[in-house]
N, C-alpha and C positions, 0 to 999 in steps of 0.2 A: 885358515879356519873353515868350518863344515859346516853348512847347516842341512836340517834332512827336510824335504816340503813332502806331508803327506797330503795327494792328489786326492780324485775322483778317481781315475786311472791307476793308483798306484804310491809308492813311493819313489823317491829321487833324492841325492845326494847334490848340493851347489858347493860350487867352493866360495868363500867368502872375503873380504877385506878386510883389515882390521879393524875394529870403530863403525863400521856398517852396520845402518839400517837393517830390519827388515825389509823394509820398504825399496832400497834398495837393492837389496838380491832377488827380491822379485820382478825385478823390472830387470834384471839382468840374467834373470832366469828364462824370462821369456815368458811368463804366471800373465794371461789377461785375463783371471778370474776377479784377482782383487779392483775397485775404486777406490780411486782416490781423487779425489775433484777438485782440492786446492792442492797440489801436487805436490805434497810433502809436508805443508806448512802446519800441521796440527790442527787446524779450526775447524775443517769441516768435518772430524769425526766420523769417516767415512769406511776406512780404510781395519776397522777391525778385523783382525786374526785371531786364534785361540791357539795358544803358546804352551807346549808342555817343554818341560826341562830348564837348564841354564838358569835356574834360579824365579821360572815364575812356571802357574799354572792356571792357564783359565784366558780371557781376551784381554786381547792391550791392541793398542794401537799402531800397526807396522811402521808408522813414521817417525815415532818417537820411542820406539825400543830395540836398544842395539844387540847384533845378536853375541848370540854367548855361547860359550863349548856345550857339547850334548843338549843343543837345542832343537825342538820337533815343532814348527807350524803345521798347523793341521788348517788344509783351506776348503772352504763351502764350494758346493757345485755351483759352477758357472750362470746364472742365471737368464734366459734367456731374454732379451726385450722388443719388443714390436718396433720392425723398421719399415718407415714407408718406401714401401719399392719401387712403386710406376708415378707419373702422372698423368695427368688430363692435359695433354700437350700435341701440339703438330708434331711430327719428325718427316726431317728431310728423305724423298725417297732417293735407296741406292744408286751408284753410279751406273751400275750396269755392267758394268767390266772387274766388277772385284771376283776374284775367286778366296775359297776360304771362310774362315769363320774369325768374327771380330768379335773382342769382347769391350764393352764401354762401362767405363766404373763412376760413380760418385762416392769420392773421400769426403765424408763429414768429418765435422772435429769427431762428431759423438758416433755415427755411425758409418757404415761401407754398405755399399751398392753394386752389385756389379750384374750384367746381362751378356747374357750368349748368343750373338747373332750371327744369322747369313749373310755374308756378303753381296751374294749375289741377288739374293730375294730382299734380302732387307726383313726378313722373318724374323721373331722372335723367339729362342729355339727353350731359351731358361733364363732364371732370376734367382740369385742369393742376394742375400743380406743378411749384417750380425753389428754387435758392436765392436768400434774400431779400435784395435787392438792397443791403439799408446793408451787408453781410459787410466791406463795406471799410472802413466807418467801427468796426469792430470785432466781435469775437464775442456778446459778451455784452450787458445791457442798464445794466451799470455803465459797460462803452468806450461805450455810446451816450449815455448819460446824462453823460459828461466830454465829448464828442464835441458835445454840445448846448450845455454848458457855454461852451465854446470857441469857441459860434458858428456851428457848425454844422446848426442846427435845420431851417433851412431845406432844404439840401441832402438832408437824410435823410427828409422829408415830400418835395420835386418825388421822389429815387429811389423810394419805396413806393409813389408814386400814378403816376407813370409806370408801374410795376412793373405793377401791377394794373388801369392801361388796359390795357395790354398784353396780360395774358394774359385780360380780356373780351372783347376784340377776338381775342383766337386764339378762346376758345369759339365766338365768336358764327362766325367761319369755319369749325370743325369741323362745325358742327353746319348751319352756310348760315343760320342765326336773324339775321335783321334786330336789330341792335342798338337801334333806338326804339325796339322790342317789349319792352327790358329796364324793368323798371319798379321793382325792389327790389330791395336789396345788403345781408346781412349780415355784419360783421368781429367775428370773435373774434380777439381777442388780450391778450396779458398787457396792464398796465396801463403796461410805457413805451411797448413798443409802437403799442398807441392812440394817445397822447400824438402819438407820433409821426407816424402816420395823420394824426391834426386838428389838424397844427401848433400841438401846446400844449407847454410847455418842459417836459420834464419831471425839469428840474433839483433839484426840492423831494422826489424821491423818492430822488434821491441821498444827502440829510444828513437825519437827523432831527429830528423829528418823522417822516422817512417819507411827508410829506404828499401825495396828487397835487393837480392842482389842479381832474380832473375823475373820479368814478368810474361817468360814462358809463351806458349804460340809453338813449342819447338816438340822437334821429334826426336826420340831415343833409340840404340839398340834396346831391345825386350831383354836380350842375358844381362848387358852392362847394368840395367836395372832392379839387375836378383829374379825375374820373371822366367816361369819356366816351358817357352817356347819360343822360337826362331821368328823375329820377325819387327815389326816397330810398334814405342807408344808415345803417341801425341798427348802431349799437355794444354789443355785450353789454357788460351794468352788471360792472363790478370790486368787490373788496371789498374793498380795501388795496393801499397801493402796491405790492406786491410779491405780491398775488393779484390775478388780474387777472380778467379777461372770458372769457379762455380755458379756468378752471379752473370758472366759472359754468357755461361749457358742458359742458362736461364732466362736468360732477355735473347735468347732464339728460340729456343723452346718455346717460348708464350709471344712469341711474333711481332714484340714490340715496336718492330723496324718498321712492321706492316700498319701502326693501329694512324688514325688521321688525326686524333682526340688524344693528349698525354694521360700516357695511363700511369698508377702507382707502382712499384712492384716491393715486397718487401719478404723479405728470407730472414725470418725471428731464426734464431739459434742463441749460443755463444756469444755471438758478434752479428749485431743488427744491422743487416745491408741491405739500401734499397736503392730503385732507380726510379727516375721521374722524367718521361718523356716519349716521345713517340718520331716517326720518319727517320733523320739522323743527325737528330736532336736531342742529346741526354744530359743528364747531370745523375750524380750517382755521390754515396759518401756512406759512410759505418759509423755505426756507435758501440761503444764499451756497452753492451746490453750486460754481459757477465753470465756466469751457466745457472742461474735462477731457476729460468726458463726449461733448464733439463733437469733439473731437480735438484742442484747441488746446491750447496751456502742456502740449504731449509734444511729445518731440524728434523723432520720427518722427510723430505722427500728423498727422490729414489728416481732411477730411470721407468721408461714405460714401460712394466713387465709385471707378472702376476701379485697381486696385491695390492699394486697403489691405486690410488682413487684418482681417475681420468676424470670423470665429470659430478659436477653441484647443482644441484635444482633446489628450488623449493616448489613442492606439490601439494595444494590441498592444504596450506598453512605447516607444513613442515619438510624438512631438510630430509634431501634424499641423495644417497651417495652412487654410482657406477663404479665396479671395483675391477680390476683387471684379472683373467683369467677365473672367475668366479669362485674366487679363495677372499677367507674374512682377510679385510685393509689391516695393511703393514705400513703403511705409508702413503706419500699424496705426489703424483706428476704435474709436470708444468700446465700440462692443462686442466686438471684438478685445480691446481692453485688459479689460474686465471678467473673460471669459476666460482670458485672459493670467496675471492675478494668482491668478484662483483655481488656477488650473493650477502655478502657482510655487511656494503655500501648497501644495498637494497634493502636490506634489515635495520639498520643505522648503526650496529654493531661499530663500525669503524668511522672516524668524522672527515671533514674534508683535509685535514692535514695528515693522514694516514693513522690517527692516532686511535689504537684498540681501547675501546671505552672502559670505563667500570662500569660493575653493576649498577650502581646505583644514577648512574647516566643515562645506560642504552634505552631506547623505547623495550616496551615489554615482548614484543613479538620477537626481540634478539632476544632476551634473558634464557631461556632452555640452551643455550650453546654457550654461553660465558662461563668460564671458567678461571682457576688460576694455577701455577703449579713455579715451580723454584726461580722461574724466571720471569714472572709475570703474569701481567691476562694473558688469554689464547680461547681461542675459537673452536670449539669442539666441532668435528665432522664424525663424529661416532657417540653411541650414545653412553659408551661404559667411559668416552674419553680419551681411547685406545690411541686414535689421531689425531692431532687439533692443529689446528693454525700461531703462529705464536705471534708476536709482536714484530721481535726481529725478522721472520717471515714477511713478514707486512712490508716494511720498509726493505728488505730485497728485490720485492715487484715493482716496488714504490719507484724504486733509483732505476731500475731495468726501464718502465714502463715509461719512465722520463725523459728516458734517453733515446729512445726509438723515438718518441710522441715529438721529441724538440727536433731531432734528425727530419723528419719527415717534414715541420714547419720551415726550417733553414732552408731546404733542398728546395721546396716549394716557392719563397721568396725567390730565390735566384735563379728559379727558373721562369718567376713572373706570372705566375699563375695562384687562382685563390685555390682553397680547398674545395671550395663548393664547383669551382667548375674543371677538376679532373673529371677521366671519363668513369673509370676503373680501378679498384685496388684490387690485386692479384697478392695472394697470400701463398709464396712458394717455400717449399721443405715441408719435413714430414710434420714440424712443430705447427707449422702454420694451417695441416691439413687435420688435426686434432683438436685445436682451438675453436671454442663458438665463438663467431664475429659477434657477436650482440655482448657477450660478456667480453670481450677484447676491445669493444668500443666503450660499455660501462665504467671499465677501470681506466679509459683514454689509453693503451696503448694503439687505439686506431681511430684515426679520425669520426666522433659517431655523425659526423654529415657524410661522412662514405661508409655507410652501414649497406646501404639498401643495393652497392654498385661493388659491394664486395663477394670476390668468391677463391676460393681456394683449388690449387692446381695440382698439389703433392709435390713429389721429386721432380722438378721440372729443372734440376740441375742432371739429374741422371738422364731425362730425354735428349736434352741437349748434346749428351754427353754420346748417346746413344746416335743421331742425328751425323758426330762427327764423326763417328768412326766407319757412317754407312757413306758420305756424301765429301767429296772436297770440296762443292760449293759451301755448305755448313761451315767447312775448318777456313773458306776466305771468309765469308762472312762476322764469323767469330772476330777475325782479325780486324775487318770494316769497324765491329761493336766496340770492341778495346777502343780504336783510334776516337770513334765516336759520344765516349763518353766522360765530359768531363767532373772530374774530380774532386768534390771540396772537402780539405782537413778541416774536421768539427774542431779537433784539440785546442786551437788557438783562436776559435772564431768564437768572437766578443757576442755575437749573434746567438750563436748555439748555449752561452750559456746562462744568457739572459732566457730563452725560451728553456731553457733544460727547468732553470729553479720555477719559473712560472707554470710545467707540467707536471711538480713533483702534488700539486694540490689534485684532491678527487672531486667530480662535482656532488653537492650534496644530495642523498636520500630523498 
């Protein structure tokens, strides 16, 4: 069977399965224009296409419509979204003996990173970044890991590794650098990600045990990898399934090993990973945050990219939106949404159980944004109504924000420390460099006694990342951090979820 996908670029003909998805031939096509954020599952209504032929005309949804003879998807241009590329981090200086040019990447679930260095200087020569091509195979590293499941392993290693020929081969054009000149690549990334990188399944991180089957530290040929230059790439070491390489760099990056005073460190995305400790002394552990936080499983939201509403204020007694790319709101980003709620709580719009009020409840200063529409109240962030907050929305951040908040209290008891006397919370990735602390402390996803000793770092998984491909002292040290940091499974800890239900309350208005 055939189906024809007309591009941005063009048309093209796929060949097809029997009983196949759309949603599957695009992921098999190698299409990273479409989302899809619950990876197939129909819920998050993400994934529309507009369908001419085979018996329909107009959008459906690529995951629940099979394709059918003389069928034409026609797909929207790629839309581009803001990735944070550098951070506010140390990097190790070069060894001094490297010849060549290195490139170091940060694999997000949601985005890719990658920078073009000297070896010898330790100069920074370029920076790409885009979203990461599996987005179709789902949002988070749970749709990738059902995704893998499924049989799809392969596909989501040829899109990463294609991905990031790709953007070696744009540096090496930016910059006119002969690509044989490249001689060493380091990837941080969480640990399914990796997985996914060296085509290893990493279906054993889905059920537990939790187990991966590799927590990396190790070196590769560049071909054996799909990479298209002569040379090696180093995988920063993981420390559990669900801490991964990325969270290693990141506690070099931001000098943790160096501070006297235990600092916080926390890396919001997908999966909420943080460390707590200083010298080499750590405890470390992840929560199911879920892709909230990047906009997916919201009825409105969307990646960061023109249109959505990044920031909520109230000014002067009314609600004022920040819209991306300065195009009218199509939609609301995670930190939009963060925002959003604090600003609801501050209005009394929402009560301490997350519950979106009626009219005839709220204080009056919320009544102009109360609205209703097929599924209930919702919170208007536009004044025709165009965008609003829903209820369901509510309890998405609700469940996220409980689950970092309770993460972050567990970690703390067991490392025997109160909150009030950490030294520092450091908010690393790009989510965390978009977030206002004071509304991230409102809705308690951040301690608000660590309000006034929070600061945000950016990619400080990409410095890291950067760090080890200039320095082998960096790539032992990394290894020191793995061995150094212990590990607690939330899943079964009676602890984690006694504080989980007790952070799912807001404080009151």
């Amino acid at each position: 069977m055939q189906l024809i996908l007309q591009e941005e670029n063009g048309t093209r003909t796929v060949e097809v399965e029997e009983g196949a998805t759309i949603l599957d031939a695009l992921q098999r096509a190698g299409v990273t224009s479409v989302h899809s954020p619950c990876g197939g599952g129909g819920t998050c209504l993400k994934c529309t296409v507009t369908v001419r032929g085979g018996g329909l005309n107009g959008p459906c949804l690529a995951c629940q419509t099979k394709v059918a003879d003389g069928m034409t998807v026609v797909l929207a241009p790629e839309v581009k979204m803001e990735v944070q590329q550098s951070g506010k981090c140390a990097v190790y200086p070069p060894d001094g003996g490297g010849k060549g040019f290195g490139v170091a990447c940060d694999i997000g679930t949601t985005t890719v990173v990658c920078h073009l260095l000297d070896l010898k200087t330790g100069r920074r020569l370029a920076t790409v970044g885009a979203a990461n091509a599996q987005k179709v195979f789902g949002a988070d590293v749970i749709a990738r890991i059902q995704a893998s499941v499924e049989g799809k392993l392969k596909l989501m290693t040829e899109a990463i590794q294609e991905q990031l020929s790709g953007m070696i081969e744009a540096l090496c054009r930016k910059t006119d650098t002969d690509i044989k000149q490249v001689r060493y690549m380091t990837i941080a990334g969480n640990t399914v990600m990796s997985h996914l990188f060296a085509e290893l399944a990493p279906d054993s991180i889905g059920v537990a045990p939790f187990a991966p089957l590799s927590l990396f530290g190790t070196e590769h040929d560049a071909k054996e990898m799909g990479l298209p230059f002569d040379g090696t790439v180093y995988i920063t070491p993981s420390v559990a399934g669900y801490v991964g390489g990325d969270i290693t760099a990141d506690v070099l990056a931001t000098e943790l090993v160096g501070k006297e005073k235990p600092t916080l460190m926390l890396d919001i995305g997908t999966n909420g990973e943080m460390v707590l400790g200083c010298g080499e002394k750590f405890v470390c552990c992840a929560t199911a945050a879920g892709p909230a936080f990047e906009g997916a499983n919201i009825k409105q939201g969307m990646p960061a990219s023109p249109g959505a509403i990044s920031e909520v204020t109230v000014e002067n007694g009314r609600l004022k939106v920040t819209v991306l790319g300065s195009v009218a709101p199509t939609g609301i980003c995670g930190s939009g949404l963060v925002d959003a709620l604090a600003v609801m709580l501050d209005l009394g719009a929402v009560d301490e159980t997350g519950r979106l009020l009626d009219a005839d409840e709220a204080p009056e200063e919320a009544l102009p944004y109360l609205d209703e529409d097929d599924d209930g109240n919702v919170f208007k962030l536009t004044e025709d109504g165009s965008v609003c907050v829903t209820q369901a929305d509510v309890r998405e951040i609700q469940l996220a924000k409980a689950s970092i908040a309770a993460g972050i209290r567990v970690m703390a008891e067991r490392y025997g420390v109160a909150l009030e006397e950490i030294d520092a919370l450091v908010l690393a990735g790009g989510f965390g460099s978009f977030i206002r602390p004071r509304s991230a402390a409102r809705i308690g996803l951040i301690p608000p006694v660590l309000l006034d000793v929070t600061r945000a770092v950016g990619n400080a998984a990409g410095e890291g990342a950067v760090s080890a491909a200039l320095s082998a002292k960096a790539r032992t040290d990394l290894q020191k951090i793995q061995q150094d940091c212990a590990y607690i499974e939330l899943s079964s800890d009676s602890a984690f979820n006694d504080a989980y239900i007790e952070e799912m309350m807001f404080e009151e208005a």
